[in-house]
C-alpha positions in Angstrom: 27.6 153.2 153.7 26.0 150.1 155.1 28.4 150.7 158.5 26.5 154.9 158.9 23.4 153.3 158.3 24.0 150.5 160.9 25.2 153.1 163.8 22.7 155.7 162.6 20.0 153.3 163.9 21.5 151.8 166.2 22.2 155.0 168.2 18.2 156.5 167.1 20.0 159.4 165.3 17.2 161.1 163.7 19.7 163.5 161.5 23.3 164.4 160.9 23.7 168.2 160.1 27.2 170.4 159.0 27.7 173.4 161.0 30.7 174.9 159.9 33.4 172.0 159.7 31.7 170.1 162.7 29.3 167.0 161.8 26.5 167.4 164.5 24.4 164.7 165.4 21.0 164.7 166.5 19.4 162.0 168.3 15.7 161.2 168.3 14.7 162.6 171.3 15.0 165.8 169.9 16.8 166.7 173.2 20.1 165.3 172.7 22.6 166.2 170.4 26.8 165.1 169.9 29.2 167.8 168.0 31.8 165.5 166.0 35.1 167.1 165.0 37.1 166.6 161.7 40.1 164.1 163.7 37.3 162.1 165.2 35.0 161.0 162.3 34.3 157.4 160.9 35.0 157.0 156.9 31.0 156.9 156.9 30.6 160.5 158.7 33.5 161.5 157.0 31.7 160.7 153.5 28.4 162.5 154.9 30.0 165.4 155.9 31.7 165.2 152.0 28.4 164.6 150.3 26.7 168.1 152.7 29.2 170.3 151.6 29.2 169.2 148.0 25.4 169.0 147.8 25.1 172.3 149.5 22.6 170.9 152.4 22.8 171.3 155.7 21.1 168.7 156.8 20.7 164.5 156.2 17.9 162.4 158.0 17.9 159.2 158.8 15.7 157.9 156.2 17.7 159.8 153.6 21.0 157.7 154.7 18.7 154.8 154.2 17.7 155.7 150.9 21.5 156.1 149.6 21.8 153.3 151.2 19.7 151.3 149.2 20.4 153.4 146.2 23.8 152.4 146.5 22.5 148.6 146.7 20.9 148.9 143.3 23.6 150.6 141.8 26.2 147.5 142.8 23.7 144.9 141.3 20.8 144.8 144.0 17.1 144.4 143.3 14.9 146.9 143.9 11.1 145.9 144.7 10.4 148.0 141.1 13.0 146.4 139.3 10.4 143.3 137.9 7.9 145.8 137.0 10.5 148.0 134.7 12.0 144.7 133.6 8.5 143.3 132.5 7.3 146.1 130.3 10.3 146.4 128.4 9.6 142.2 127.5 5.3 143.1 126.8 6.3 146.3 124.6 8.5 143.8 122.4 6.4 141.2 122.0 3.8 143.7 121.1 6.1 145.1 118.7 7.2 142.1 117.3 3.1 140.8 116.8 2.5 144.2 115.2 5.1 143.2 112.5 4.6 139.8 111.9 0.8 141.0 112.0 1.7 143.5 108.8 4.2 141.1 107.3 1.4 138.2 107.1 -1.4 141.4 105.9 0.6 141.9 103.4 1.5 138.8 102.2 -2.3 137.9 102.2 -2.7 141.2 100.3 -0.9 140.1 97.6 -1.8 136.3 96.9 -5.6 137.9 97.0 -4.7 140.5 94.0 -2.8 137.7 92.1 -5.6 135.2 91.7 -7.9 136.3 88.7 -10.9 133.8 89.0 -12.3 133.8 85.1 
């Protein structure tokens, strides 16, 4: 995936679009578009033109491709600029767990030395 997203910018393609069985590119111009047939597509186009057809769009921008692209990153082990956040509330809401029992555990405890004293 990393190879589409490397030629999709480096040839300013502002979309990829299924017509048929032909991949068409469209450039960022607007102006300018390439029709790519079946025998003459990368592994990358060829996995584009999959994911159209399966997905039932006609269409995938350039940013999309860039979002699978990092997708695909975080799926294989990358980090994600939300990652930390996720990561650090799931360590606050234990520790807050974890206070609200000890915090019981030691009210209770407490509870019970204060019934068992009789002052006469």
């Amino acid at each position: 995936m990393n190879e589409l997203l490397n030629w999709v910018k480096k040839e300013g393609i502002a979309s990829l679009e299924l017509e048929g069985n032909k991949l068409i590119v469209k450039f960022g111009d607007g102006y300018k578009t390439k029709t790519l047939e079946e025998n003459n597509l990368t592994p990358g186009q060829a996995g584009v033109k999959k994911f159209l057809q399966r997905s039932g769009k006609n269409s995938l921008s350039a940013n999309e491709i860039e979002k699978m692209v990092q997708g695909e990153t975080n799926q294989n082990g990358g980090k994600n600029k939300n990652d930390n956040k996720s990561g650090n509330a799931g360590i606050i809401a234990t520790v807050i767990v974890v206070g609200l029992i000890l915090a019981v555990i030691i009210g209770v405890v407490i509870g019970k030395s204060k019934g068992e004293r009789k002052d006469y």
